[in-house]
C-alpha positions in Angstrom: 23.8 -80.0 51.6 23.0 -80.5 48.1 24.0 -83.1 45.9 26.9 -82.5 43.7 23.6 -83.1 40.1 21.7 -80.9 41.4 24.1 -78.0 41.7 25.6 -78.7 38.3 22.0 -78.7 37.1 21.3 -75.2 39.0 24.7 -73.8 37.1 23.9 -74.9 33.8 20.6 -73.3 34.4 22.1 -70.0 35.6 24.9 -70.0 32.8 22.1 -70.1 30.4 20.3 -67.0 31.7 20.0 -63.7 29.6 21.8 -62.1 32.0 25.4 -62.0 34.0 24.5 -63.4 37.5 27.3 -62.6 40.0 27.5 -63.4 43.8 29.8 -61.6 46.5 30.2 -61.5 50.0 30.1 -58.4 51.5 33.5 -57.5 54.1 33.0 -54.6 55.9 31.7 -52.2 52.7 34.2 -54.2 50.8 33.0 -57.0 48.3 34.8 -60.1 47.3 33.5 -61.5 44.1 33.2 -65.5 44.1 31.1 -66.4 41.1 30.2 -64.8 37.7 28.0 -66.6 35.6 29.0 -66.9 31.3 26.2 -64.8 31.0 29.4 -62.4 31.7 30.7 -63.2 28.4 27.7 -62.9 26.3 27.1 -59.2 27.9 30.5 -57.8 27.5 32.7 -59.9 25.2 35.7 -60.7 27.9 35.8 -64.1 29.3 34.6 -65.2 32.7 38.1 -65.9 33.9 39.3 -62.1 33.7 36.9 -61.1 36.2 37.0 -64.0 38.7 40.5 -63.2 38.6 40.8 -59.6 38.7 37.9 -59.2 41.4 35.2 -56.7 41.3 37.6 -54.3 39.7 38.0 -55.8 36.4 34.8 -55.9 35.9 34.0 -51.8 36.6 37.0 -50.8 33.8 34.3 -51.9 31.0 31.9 -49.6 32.3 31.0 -46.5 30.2 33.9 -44.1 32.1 30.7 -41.2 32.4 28.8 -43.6 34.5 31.2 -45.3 36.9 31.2 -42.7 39.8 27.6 -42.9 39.6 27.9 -46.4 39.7 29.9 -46.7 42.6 28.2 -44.6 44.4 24.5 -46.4 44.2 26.3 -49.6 45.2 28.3 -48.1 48.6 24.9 -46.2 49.5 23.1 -49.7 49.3 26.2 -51.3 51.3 26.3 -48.9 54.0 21.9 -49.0 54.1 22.1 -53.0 53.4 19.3 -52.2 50.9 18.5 -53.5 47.4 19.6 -51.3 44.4 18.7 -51.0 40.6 20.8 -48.8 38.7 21.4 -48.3 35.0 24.3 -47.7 33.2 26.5 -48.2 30.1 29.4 -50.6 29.7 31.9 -50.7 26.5 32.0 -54.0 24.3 34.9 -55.3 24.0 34.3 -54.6 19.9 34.1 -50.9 20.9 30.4 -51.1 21.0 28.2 -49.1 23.7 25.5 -51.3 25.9 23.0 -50.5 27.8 22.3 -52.3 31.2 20.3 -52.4 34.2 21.8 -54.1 37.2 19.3 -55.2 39.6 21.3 -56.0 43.4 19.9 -57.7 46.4 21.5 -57.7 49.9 21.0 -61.0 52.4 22.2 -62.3 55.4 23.2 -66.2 56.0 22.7 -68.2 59.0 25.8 -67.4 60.7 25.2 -63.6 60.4 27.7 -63.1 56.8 26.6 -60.7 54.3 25.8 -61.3 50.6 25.0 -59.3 47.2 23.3 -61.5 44.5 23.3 -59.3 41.6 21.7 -59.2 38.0 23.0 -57.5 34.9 21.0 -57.4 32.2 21.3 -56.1 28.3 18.6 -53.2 28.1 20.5 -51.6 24.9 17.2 -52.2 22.5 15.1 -51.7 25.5 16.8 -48.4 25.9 17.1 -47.2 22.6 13.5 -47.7 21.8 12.7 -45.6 24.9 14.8 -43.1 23.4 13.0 -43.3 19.9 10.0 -43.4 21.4 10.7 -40.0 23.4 12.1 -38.7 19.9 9.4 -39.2 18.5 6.9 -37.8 21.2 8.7 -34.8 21.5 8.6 -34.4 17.6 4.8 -35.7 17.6 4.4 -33.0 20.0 6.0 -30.3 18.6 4.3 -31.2 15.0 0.6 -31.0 17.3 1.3 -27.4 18.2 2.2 -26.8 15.0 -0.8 -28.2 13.8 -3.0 -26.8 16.4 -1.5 -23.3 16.0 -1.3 -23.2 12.2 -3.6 -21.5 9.9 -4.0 -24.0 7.4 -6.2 -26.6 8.0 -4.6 -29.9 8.5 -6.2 -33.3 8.1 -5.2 -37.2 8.5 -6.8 -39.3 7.0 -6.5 -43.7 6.8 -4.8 -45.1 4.0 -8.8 -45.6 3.1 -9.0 -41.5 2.9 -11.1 -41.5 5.8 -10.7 -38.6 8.1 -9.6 -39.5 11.5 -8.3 -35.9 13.0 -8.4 -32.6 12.2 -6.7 -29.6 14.1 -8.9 -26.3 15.0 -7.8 -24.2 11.8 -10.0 -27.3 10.1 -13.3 -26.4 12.0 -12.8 -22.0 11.7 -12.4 -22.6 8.0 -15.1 -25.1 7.2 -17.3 -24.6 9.3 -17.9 -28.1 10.2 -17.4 -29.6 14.1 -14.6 -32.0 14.6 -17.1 -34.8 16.0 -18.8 -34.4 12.6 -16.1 -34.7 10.0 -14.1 -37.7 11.8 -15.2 -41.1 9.7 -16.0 -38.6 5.9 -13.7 -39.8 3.4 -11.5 -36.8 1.6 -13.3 -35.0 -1.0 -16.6 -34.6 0.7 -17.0 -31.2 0.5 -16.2 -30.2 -2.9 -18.8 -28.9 -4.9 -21.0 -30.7 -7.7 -19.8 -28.7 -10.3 -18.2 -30.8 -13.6 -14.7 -29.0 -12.4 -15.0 -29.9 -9.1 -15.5 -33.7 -10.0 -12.8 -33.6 -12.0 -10.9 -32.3 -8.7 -12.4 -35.2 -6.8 -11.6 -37.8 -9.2 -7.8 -36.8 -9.9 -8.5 -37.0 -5.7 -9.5 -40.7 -5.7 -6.9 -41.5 -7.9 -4.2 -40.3 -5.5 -5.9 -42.1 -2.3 -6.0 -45.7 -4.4 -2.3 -45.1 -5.7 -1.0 -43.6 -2.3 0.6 -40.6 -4.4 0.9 -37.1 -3.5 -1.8 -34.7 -4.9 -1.8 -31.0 -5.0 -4.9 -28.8 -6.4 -6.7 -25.3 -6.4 -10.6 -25.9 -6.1 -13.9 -24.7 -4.5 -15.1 -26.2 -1.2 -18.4 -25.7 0.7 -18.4 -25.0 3.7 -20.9 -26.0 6.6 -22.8 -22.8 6.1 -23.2 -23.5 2.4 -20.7 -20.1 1.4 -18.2 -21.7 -1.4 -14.3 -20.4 -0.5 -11.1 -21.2 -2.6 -8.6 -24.1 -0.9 -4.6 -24.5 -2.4 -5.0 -28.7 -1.0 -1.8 -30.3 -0.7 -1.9 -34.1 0.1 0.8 -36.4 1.0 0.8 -40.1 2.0 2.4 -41.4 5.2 5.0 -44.1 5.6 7.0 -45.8 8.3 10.5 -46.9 8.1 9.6 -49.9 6.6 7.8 -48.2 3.6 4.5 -49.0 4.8 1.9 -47.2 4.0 -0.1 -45.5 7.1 -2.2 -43.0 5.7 -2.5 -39.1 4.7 -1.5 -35.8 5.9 -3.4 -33.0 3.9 -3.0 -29.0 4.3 -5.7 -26.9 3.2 -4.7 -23.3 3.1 -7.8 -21.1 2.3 -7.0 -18.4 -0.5 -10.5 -17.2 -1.0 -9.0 -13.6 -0.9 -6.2 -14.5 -3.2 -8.7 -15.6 -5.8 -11.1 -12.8 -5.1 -7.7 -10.7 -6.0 -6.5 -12.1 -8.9 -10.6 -12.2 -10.4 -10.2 -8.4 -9.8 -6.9 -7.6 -11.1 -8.0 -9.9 -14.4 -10.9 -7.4 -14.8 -9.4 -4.5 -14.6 -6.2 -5.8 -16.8 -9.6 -7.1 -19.1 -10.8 -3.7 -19.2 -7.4 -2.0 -19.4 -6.8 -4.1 -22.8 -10.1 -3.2 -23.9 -9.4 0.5 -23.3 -6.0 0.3 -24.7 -6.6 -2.0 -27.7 -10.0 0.4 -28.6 -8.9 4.1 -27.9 -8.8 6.5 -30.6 -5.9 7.7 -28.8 -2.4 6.8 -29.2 -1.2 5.0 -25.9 2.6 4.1 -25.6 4.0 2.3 -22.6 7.6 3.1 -21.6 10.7 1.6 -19.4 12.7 2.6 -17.3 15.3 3.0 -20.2 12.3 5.2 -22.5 12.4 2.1 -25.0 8.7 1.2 -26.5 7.2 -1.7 -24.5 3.7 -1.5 -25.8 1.6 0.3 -28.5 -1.9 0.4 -29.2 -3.1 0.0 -32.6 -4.3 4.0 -32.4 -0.6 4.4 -32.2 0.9 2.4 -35.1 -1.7 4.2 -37.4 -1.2 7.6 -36.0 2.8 6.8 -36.5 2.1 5.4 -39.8 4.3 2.0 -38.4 3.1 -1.8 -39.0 1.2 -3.1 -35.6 3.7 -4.4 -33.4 7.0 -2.7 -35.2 7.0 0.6 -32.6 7.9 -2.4 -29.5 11.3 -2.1 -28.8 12.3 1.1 -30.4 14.1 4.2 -28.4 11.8 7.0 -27.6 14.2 9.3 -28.9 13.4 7.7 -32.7 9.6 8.6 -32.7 9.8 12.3 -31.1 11.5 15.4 -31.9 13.8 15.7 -28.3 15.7 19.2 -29.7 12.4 20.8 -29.5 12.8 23.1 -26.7 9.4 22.2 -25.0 10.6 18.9 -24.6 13.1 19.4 -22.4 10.2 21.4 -20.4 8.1 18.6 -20.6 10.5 15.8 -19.4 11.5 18.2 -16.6 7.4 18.7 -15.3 7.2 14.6 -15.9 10.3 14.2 -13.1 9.3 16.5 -10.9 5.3 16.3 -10.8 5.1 12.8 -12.1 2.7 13.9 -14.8 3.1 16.4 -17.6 1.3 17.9 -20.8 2.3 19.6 -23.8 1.9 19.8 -27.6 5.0 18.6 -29.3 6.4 16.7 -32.8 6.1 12.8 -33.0 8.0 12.0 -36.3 6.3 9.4 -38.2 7.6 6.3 -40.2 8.2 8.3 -43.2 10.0 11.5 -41.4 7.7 13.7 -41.4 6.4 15.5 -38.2 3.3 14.9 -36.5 2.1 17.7 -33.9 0.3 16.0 -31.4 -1.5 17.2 -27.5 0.8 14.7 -25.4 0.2 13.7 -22.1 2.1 11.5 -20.0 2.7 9.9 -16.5 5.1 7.4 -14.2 4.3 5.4 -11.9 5.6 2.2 -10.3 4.2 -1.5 -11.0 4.0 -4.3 -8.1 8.0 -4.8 -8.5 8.9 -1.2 -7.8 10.1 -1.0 -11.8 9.7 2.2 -13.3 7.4 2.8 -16.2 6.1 5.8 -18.5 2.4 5.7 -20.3 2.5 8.0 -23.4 -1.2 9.5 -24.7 -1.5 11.5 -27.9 -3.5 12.6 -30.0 -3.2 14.5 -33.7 -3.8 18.2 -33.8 -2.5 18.7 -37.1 -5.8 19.8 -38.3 -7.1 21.8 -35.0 -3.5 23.3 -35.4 -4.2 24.2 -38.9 -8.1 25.8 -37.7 -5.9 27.5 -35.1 -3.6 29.3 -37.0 -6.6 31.0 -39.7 -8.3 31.9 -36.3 -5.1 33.4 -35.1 -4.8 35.2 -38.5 -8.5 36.4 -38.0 -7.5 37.3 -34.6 -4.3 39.4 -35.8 -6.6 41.5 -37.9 -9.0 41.9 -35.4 -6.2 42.7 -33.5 -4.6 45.7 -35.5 -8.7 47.2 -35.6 -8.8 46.9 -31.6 -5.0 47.3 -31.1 -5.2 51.0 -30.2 -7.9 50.3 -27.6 -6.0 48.1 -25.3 -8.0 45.3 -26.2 -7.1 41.5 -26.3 -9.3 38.4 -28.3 -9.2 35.0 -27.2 -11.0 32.1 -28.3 -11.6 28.6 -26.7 -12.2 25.6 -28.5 -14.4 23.7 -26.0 -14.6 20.0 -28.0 -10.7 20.2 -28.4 -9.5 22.4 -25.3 -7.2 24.6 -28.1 -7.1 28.2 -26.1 -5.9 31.3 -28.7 -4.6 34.7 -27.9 -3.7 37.7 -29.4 -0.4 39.2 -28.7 -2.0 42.0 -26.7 -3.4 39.0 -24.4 -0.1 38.4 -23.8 0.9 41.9 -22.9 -2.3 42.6 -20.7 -1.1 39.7 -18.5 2.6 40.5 -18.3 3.7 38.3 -20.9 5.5 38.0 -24.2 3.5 37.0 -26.6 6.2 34.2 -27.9 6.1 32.8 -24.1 6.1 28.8 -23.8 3.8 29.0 -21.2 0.3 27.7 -22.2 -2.0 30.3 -22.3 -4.4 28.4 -19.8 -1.6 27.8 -17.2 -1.0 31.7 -18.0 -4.5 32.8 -17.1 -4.8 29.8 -14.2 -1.4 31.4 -12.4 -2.5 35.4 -12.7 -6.0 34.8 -11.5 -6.7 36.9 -8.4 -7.0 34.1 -5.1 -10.3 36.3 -4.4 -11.8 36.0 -7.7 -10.5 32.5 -8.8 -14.1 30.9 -7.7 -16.4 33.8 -9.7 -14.6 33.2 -12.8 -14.8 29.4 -13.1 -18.2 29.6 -12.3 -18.7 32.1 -15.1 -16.9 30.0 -17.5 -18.8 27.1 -16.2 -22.1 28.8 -16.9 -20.9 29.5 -20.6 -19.6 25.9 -21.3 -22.9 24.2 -19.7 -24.9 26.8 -22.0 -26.8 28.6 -19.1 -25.8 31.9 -20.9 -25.3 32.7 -24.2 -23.0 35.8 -23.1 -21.7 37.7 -20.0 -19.6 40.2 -19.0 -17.1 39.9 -15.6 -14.8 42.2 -14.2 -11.9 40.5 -12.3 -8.0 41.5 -11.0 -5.0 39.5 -11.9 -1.4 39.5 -10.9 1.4 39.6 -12.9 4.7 38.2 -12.8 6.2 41.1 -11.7 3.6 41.4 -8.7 1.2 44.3 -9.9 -2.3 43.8 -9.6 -4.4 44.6 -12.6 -8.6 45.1 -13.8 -9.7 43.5 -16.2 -13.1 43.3 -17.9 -14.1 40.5 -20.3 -17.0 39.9 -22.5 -17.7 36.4 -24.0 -20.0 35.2 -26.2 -21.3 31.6 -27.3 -20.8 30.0 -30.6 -22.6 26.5 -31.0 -21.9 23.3 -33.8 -24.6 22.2 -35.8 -26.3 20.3 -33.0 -26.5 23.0 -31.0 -23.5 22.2 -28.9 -21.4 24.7 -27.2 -18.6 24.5 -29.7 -16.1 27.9 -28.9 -16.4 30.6 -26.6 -14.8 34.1 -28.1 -13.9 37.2 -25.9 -12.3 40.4 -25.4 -10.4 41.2 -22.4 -9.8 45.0 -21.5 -7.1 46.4 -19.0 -9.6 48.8 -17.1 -7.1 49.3 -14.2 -6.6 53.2 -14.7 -10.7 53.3 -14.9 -11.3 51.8 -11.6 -8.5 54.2 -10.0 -10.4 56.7 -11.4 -13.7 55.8 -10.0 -12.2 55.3 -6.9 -10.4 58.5 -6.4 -14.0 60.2 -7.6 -15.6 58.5 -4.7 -13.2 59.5 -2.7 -13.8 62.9 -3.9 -17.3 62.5 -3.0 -17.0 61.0 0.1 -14.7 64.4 0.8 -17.4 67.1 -0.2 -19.6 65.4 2.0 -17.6 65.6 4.9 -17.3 69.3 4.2 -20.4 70.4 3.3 -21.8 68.2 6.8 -18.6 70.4 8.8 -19.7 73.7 7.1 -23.5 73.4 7.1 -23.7 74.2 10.4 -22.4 77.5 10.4 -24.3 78.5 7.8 -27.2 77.4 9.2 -26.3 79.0 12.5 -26.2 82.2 10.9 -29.0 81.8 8.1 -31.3 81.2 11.8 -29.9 84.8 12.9 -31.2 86.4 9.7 -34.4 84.7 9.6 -34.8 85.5 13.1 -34.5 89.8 12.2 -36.7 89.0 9.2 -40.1 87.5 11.4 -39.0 90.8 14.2 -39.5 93.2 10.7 -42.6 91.5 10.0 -44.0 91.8 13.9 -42.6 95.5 14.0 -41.1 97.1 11.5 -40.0 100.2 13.7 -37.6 97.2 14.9 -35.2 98.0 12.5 -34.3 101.2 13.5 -32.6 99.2 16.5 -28.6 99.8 15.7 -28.1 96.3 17.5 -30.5 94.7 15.4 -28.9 96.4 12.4 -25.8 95.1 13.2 -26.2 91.6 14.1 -28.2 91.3 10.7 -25.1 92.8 9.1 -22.6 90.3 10.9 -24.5 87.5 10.3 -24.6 88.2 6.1 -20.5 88.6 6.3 -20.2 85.3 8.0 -22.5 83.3 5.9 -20.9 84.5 3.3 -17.5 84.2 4.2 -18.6 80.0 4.8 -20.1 79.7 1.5 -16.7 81.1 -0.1 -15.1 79.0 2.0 -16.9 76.1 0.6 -16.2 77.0 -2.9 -12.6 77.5 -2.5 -12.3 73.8 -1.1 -14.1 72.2 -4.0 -11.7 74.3 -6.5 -8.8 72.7 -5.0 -10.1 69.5 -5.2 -10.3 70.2 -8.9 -6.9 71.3 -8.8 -5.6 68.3 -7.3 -7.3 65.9 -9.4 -6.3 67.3 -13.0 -2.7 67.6 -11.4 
């Protein structure tokens, strides 16, 4: 038996454990609490007293009401196997505050055969919730590796130093460079030793001393030596208490984006080279037809101060009642492109013709936009009409003859007809229709080919002049011939400047010539049918004349006499028949 110190001495010892240390004996499944240590009251807030008095029972009401089932049930399984148990489990404050707790019981026997639970419970709640944050944070560590190792960016961390301690596999494909080889470089090491580049890498060193974010667009080398273009974005690391831990950098590699944007500022570099030096006038368009641009060509041709044509209505510098306009707007709808010769009306009023051509298209934010091109024909307009005069008189000299002149301005494209052009291809001579588009839409299918390769040979200069017979169909479906003759005229330096022609409707001619060669083809068909009568019966004659000569007696044969005789009549009677054919050919033709 112990002494009455040494038990107060194990109590005190006990009562001052970090823990609630209870005893019971165990009564057939049932236990019967008979000592809780204060380590009660530390761990749940209710005095010792409440659960001494209460039993086991008072002591399960503070446990978290999700757990106690589960509770009870590892302690009755251990009571019924008379095995130890561990079990956690939560249990209420009494300040309303959730615990954590691991209980830890062990099942023994005394001497005289009485059972006993000695138990443990012990405040895990930081234990716990660290386990918790830890697996937070491995799940997020985890989920922010297969981001990194499935990204493609390259990602890098790096010390608080800026030396590189992991990369992920995006890293290596980019540069180049091994992942055993780059951990221990500090951050920077591949830029290249170019004056902007060291700028780059300074700004870089900066950031790593100050621990600030940093964010660039700059060359790298890569491990084969090939320079590409990185977007590097660098932030540093912290922990919850503000401590500094290192740096996270993503490198995403726009090499192609640069390459892009080099090529687009090229061509908008030549575009504005174009635009500002073209003798033409260039006009860019909204949606809305208001001005947006205007090259200097423009503002002189219009006769407005550079810069003053921006922001004015379309409808201000062109004459829209002109009647081709409307056909011109309508082709630029429907084709996306069109071409015509219309007015511009200049700062002081007056109207400029000009050869206008224009197009829509669509820029990189599906917006809608027109490009006007012009350019001044007031003086080929003016060289136009004296050769349409010249042309008129020629005109009323070849007038009766069928005959129509055209002339083709090869430096300017200007295309002139005479009225009876017009007529010979189904036209009226005040048609809107361009006289190109005119020839371009009657042109035979079959001989479309032969006669671009005949004006081709005239523009080149391969021939001075040539002659071509060709078909055309007119609106109204009839098929036409036509012959042309063209001749060369050349500038002062020997270039072709104009080609000038006639053009002849020779459709009645080559009906003519056909229905002749039919004719022919006919008199040969009956002169091959009839020859061989006549010969039959010229044979018979020559055949009495050798008899005569072998024996002239002979003819006083009446057989012979008469055969001769038939045969005469008959060849006769074929060659009549021969002529009376060909006279009704004659007939029928001048019907």
């Amino acid at each position: 038996m112990q002494e009455p110190a040494a038990i107060d001495k194990l109590l005190a010892l006990i009562n001052h454990l970090p823990a609630a240390v209870y005893h019971c004996i165990i009564h057939e499944d049932t236990l019967m609490l008979d000592f809780m240590s204060d380590g009660f009251s530390d761990l749940t807030g209710y005095p010792v007293e409440d659960v001494t008095a209460q039993n086991v029972d008072a002591y399960r009401r503070v446990v978290y009401p999700d757990d106690r089932e589960q509770l009870t049930l590892t302690i009755q399984q251990s009571l019924q196997a008379r095995k130890d148990f561990t079990v956690v489990y939560r249990i209420i404050h009494q300040n309303g505050h959730l615990k954590w707790v691991r209980e830890n019981g062990r099942i023994y026997s005394d001497a005289s055969g009485v059972a006993h639970l000695l138990g443990y419970v012990f405040d895990i709640t930081t234990e716990q919730l660290a386990a918790e944050l830890i697996e937070a944070n491995r799940q997020e560590l985890d989920l922010l590796s297969r981001v990194a190792r499935n990204t493609s960016d390259s990602i890098i961390i790096a010390d608080t130093f800026g030396v590189i301690v992991w990369v992920n596999e995006a890293f290596e494909r980019i540069s180049g460079y091994a992942k055993s080889s780059i951990i221990g470089k500090r951050l920077g090491y591949s830029l290249e030793e170019q004056s902007a580049s060291l700028e780059v890498k300074q700004q870089l060193e900066t950031a790593i001393v100050q621990a600030k974010p940093f964010q660039t667009e700059t060359q790298s080398i890569t491990a084969s030596g090939n320079k590409i273009w990185l977007e590097v974005a660098m932030q540093p690391l912290w922990d919850e208490a503000q401590q500094h831990l290192g740096f996270l950098l993503v490198e995403n590699d726009i090499t192609d984006r640069k390459q892009a944007e080099a090529e687009l500022a090229e061509q908008e570099a030549r575009y504005r080279m174009l635009f500002s030096n073209s003798i033409d006038g260039i006009l860019l368009l909204s949606e809305q037809l208001e001005v947006s641009d205007a090259n200097e060509a423009a503002c002189k041709l219009l006769q407005y101060h550079t810069g003053t044509l921006v922001g004015m209505q379309l409808a201000e510098i062109i004459d829209i009642k002109d009647e081709r306009f409307r056909f011109f707007t309508e082709e630029l709808e429907d084709d996306g492109k069109a071409r015509a010769e219309l007015y511009f009306i200049g700062a002081d009023g007056k109207a400029i013709e000009v050869d206008l051509t224009a197009s829509k298209f669509y820029d990189s934010d599906a917006t809608l936009h027109y490009v006007y091109i012009f350019r001044d024909i007031t003086a080929r307009k003016q060289e136009q009409v004296k050769m349409e005069q010249l042309l008129r008189r020629l005109s009323l000299a070849t007038g009766s003859s069928g005959t129509g002149i055209w002339e083709v301005d090869v430096q300017t494209g200007a295309i002139v007809w005479d009225d009876m052009m017009y007529v010979l291809f189904g036209y009226p001579s005040y048609s809107p229709t361009a006289a190109f588009s005119i020839w371009k839409q009657a042109m035979h299918p079959e001989d479309a080919s032969l006669m671009m390769k005949v004006i081709g040979d005239l523009v080149s200069g391969e021939k001075e002049v040539d002659k071509a017979s060709f078909r055309i169909i007119r609106p109204d479906g009839e098929i036409r011939y036509l012959d042309s003759n063209a001749i060369v005229q050349h500038d002062a330096k020997g270039h072709v400047q104009k080609l000038i022609g006639t053009v002849r409707d020779v459709t009645e001619s080559v009906a003519s010539a056909h229905k002749i060669k039919q004719q022919y083809k006919a008199l040969r068909e009956i002169a091959f049918a009839q020859s061989h009568e006549v010969r039959r019966h010229a044979a018979n004659i020559i055949s009495v004349i050798e008899l005569l000569q072998l024996d002239p007696a002979s003819l006083k044969d009446a057989d012979m006499i008469q055969m001769l005789q038939h045969s005469a009549t008959e060849m006769d009677k074929q060659i009549k028949l021969v002529v009376n054919k060909i006279n009704q050919m004659e007939k029928d033709q001048s019907g």
